[in-house]
N, C-alpha and C positions, 0 to 999 in steps of 0.2 A: 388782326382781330381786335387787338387793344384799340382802335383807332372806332371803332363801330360801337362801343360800348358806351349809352348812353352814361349809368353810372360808376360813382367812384365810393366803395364803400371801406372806410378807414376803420384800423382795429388796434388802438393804442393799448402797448405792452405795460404794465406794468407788477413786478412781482410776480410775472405770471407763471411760471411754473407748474401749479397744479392744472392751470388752463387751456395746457398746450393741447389735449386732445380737443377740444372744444374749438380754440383757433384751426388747428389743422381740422377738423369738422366740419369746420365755416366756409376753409376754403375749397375742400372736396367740393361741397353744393355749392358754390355761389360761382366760381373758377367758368368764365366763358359765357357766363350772366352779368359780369360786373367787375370793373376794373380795381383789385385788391390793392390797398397800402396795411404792411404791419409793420407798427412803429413800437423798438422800445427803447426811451431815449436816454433813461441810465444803465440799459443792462445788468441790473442787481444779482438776478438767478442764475443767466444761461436760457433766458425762454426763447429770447430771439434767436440764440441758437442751435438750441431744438428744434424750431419750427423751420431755418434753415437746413437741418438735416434733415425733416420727414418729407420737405417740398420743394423744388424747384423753381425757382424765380424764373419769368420773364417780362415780356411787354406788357402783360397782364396783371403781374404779381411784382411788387416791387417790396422789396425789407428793405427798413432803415433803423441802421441805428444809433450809437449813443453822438451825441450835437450837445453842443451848449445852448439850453433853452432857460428860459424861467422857470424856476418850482412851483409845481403843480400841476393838476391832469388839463387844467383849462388851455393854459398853455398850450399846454402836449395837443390837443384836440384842435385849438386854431391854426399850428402850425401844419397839421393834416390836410386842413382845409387848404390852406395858402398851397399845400401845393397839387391839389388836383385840377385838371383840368375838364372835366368831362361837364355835363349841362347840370345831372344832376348829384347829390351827395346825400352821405349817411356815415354818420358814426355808429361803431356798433363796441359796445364794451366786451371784453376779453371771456366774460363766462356767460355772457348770455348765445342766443345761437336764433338762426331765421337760415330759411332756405330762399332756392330763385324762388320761388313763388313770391316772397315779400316781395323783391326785388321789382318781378314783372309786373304784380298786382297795383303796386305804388304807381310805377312810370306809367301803366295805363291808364291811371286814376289823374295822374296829372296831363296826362292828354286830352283827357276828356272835361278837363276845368281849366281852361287857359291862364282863368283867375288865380288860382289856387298855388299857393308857393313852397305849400306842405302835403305828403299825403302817409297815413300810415294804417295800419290793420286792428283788429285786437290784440293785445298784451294777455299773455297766457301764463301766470306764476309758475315759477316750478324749484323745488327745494335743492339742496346739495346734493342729493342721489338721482336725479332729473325728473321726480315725483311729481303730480299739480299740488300747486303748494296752496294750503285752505279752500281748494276747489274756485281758485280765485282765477276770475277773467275780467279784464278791465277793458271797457269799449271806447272806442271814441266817441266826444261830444260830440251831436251838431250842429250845439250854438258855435263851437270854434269857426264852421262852414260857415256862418252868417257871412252873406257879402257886404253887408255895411258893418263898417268899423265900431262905431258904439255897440250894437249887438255884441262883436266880437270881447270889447274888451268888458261890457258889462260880465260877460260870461267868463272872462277870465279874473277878473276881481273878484268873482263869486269864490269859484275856484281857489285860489290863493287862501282864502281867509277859511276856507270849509273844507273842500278836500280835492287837492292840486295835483293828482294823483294822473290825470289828462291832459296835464302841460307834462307832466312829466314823458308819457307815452308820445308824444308828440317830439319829443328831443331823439326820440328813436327812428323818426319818419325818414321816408328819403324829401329831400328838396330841394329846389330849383339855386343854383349856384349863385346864380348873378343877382339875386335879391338876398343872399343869405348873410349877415351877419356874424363878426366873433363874438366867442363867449362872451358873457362881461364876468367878473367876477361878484360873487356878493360877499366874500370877504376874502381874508388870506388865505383861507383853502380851497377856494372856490365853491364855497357853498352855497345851495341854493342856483349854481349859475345857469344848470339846465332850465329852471324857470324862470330864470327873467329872459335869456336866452328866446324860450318860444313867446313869451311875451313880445318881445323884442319883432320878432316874426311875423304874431297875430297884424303888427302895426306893417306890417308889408303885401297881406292880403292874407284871405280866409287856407283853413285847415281842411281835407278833404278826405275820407273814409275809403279807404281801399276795400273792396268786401273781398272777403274769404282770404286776406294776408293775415296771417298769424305772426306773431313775434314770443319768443319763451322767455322769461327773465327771468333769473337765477337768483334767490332768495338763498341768503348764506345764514348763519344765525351771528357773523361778525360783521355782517354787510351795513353800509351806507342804510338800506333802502328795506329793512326789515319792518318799519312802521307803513309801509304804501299797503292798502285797500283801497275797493272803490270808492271809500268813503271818510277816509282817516287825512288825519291834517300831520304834518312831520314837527316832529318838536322841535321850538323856536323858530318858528317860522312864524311873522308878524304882517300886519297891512304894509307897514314901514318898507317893504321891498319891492314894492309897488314904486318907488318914488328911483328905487334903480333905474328903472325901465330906460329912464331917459336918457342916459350913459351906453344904451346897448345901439347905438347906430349913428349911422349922420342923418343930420336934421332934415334935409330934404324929403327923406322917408317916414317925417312923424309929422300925424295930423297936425293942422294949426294949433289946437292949444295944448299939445306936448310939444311942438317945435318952439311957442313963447319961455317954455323953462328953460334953454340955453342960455336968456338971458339974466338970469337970477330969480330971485323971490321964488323958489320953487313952492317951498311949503302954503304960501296964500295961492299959487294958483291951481295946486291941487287939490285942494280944499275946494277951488271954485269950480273943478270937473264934476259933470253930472254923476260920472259911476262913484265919486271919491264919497258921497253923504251914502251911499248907499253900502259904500263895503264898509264904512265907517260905523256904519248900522251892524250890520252882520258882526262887525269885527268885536262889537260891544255885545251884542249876544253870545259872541263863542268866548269871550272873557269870561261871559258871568258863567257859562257852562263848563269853562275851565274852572273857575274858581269851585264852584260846586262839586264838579267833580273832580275836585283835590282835597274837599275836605271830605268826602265820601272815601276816595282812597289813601287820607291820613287814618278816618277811621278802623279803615277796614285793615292797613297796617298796624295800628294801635293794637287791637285785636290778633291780629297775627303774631305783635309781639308777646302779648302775653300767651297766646296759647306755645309757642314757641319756647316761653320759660317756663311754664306745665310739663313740657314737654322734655325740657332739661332735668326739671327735677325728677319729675319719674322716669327719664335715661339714669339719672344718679343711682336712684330706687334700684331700677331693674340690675346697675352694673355690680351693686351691692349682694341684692339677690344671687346674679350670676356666679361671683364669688363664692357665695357661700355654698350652689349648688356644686359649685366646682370641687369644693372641699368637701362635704359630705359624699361626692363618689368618688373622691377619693380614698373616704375610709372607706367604702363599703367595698371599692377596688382590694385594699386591703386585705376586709375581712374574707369578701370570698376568695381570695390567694391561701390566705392562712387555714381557708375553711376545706378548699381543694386539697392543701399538703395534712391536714387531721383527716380528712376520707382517704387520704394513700398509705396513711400511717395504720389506720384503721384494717384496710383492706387486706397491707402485709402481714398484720398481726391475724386475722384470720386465716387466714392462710397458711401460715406460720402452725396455729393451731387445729387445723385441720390436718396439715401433713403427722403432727405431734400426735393423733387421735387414729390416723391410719397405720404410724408404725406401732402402735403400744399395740393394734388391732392383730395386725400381723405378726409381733411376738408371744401375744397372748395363744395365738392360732399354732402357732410354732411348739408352745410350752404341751397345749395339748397334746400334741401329735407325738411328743417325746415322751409323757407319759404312759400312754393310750400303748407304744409297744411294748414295754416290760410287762405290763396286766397278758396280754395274749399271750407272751410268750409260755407265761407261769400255768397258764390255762392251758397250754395244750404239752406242756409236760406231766400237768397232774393227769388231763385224761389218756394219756398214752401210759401212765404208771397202773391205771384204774383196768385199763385192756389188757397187761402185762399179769395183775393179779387175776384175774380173774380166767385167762388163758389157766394160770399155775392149779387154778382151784380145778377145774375141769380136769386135767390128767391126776390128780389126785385123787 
C-alpha cells in the first residue's frame, strides 16, 4: 500500500509531549492516505516513545529517532525531506492537525495544474483548547497562482513587508518533490525560514488553491506564531530577507536576474529589480507607520504607567484601610463576646432571683397554713364548750 501513496507527509518531534494526542490524531486520519514519517531527533520527553506505544509502524508509518543532525528545526525538516521518496511532500508541525481531505484535496489540485509546484487550502486558527482562535481564517492568495514569475514575486514582496501571513500558509501546502528545495535558514534559529523557503518556491512556479482543504493551526500563547493575522507583519521581519531568497536553491531554478546575484554585487542588483523600488516603497510606508505607531503606543504606555501608579497608591490606601477594618472588627469581635458573657451573667442572675421569689412564696404559703390551724382548733373547742353549757342550762 506504501508503494501507491502519492504523498509523504513528515511530523518533526520536538518537546512534543503534550502533543502526542494530536500526533496520534494525525495519524488515525491521514494512515492509508499518505505515507507518514515521525521524527524526533533529540528525544528530550519520551514523545517518540509514546507515539511508539499508541501506534504500530509499518511500510506506511515509519518513527525515527534520535541521529546526529544540526541544531535546529530547519535542519530537522530538511533531513525529512531528504528521505522521502514519494512525488509529493508536506511538513506538518506537531500541534497543528489536517485530515485526508488536505491530503486528497491538495494532490487533486496539483493534477489539475501541471504548473503549479504548491497546493494548499485555508488555514483555520484555533487556540490551546482547539477553539477558532479570533474567528480567524486565512485564505490563499491568487497572486501566488500568477503564472508569470514577476506577478508572483511582485505579490510576494508585497507580502513580506505587509503581512506574510500567505507565505506562511503556503509552507504548510503539500508539493511536488523534485522542484522542492531545503529550508535556507534566515539566521541561527532558523527564523523566518519558512518564508524565504516559499519564496524560494514561488521562483519554481506558481502556488495553487485547493478548495474545501482545511488546515487547523494551533495558536499557543508561547508560540512562535501568536502575531499571524490575515493582516499582521511578525516583528522583525524587514525587506532585507528578501535578499536571502537567492541562497535558497541552485541557480538554474532562478530567473536571470536572481541567477546574476551568484555572481556578487548583490545589493546594486537588487536595487535594480523591478519589484525591489517598489517594496522599497511599501517598506518606507510601513516604517513610517511603525514609527507612528510606536509613539502612539509609547504613549499610551506612558499613560498606563501612570494610571498603574494611581493604582499603587490607592492599593496602599485601600491595604491601610483593610487593616484598620481588620482591627475595628476585631474589637467589636470582642465587644460582642464580652457582650454575650454580660447577657449570660444577666440571665443566671434572673433566674437565680426568680427561683429566690418562688421559695420565700412557698414559705410564706407554708407559714400561713401553720397558723391558720391553731385559730380552728381554739374555735371549735370554744363552740363544743358553748353546746356543753347550754345542754347543763336546760336540765337545770
Amino acid at each position: 500500500m506504501a508503494e501507491a501513496l502519492a504523498t509523504t507527509v513528515a511530523i518533526p518531534l520536538h518537546r512534543g509531549l503534550p502533543w502526542v494526542d494530536s500526533v496520534v490524531g494525525n495519524i488515525a486520519r491521514l494512515r492509508g492516505h499518505a505515507r507518514l514519517i515521525v521524527s524526533d531527533v533529540h528525544e528530550h520527553d519520551g514523545a517518540l516513545e509514546e507515539v511508539r506505544r499508541r501506534v504500530d509502524a509499518g511500510p506506511d508509518l515509519i518513527l525515527v529517532g534520535r541521529r546526529d543532525l544540526a541544531a535546529g528545526w530547519v535542519a530537522h525538516c530538511n533531513d525529512l525531506l531528504a528521505r522521502a521518496t514519494t512525488p509529493l511532500f508536506m511538513w506538518l508541525p506537531q500541534d497543528d492537525e489536517i485530515d485526508a481531505g488536505w491530503i486528497a484535496r491538495c494532490e487533486a489540485a496539483l493534477g489539475a495544474h501541471p504548473a503549479a509546484v504548491l497546493a494548499h487550502g485555508v488555514l483555520v486558527g484555533v487556540d490551546a483548547e482547539g477553539l477558532q482562535h479570533r474567528g480567524e481564517v486565512i485564505a490563499p492568495s491568487g497572486h501566488l497562482a500568477d503564472p508569470a514569475l514577476d506577478g508572483r514575486l511582485h505579490a510576494a514582496g508585497r507580502f513580506l513587508v505587509d503581512a506574510p501571513a500567505p507565505l506562511g500558509i503556503a509552507f504548510r501546502g503539500v508539493f511536488r518533490r523534485e522542484w522542492a528545495c531545503p529550508l535556507p535558514a534566515g539566521d541561527a534559529d532558523g527564523e523566518w525560514g519558512d518564508l524565504l523557503w516559499a519564496l524560494a518556491m514561488l521562483l519554481r512556479g506558481p502556488f495553487v488553491e485547493a478548495p474545501g482543504a482545511a488546515y487547523r493551526k494551533r495558536y499557543r500563547p508561547d508560540g512562535e506564531h501568536t502575531w499571524w493575522t490575515p493582516t499582521a507583519r511578525p516583528p522583525g521581519l524587514v525587506p532585507a530577507v528578501l535578499r536571502a531568497l537567492v541562497d535558497a536553491g541552485p541557480a538554474e531554478h532562478l530567473p536571470a536576474a536572481l541567477a546574476a546575484l551568484w555572481a556578487g554585487d548583490r545589493e546594486a542588483r537588487i536595487a535594480s529589480l523591478d519589484w525591489a523600488e517598489e517594496c522599497a516603497a511599501v517598506a518606507g510606508r510601513s516604517l513610517e507607520e511603525t514609527h507612528r505607531a510606536a509613539g502612539e503606543v509609547y504613549a499610551v504606555a506612558v499613560e498606563a504607567a501612570q494610571r498603574a501608579a494611581a493604582l499603587e497608591r490607592q492599593a496602599g490606601e485601600d491595604r491601610v484601610a483593610l487593616v484598620q477594618a481588620q482591627e475595628a472588627l476585631s474589637r467589636a469581635e470582642a465587644q460582642r463576646t464580652a457582650a454575650a458573657a454580660g447577657a449570660q451573667e444577666m440571665q443566671a442572675a434572673l433566674v437565680a432571683e426568680r427561683e429566690a421569689r418562688e421559695r420565700a412564696e412557698r414559705a410564706a404559703s407554708e407559714a400561713r397554713s401553720e397558723h391558720a390551724r391553731p385559730a380552728a382548733s381554739l374555735s371549735w373547742r370554744l363552740t363544743a364548750s358553748v353546746r356543753r353549757l347550754a345542754a347543763l342550762r336546760r336540765r337545770s
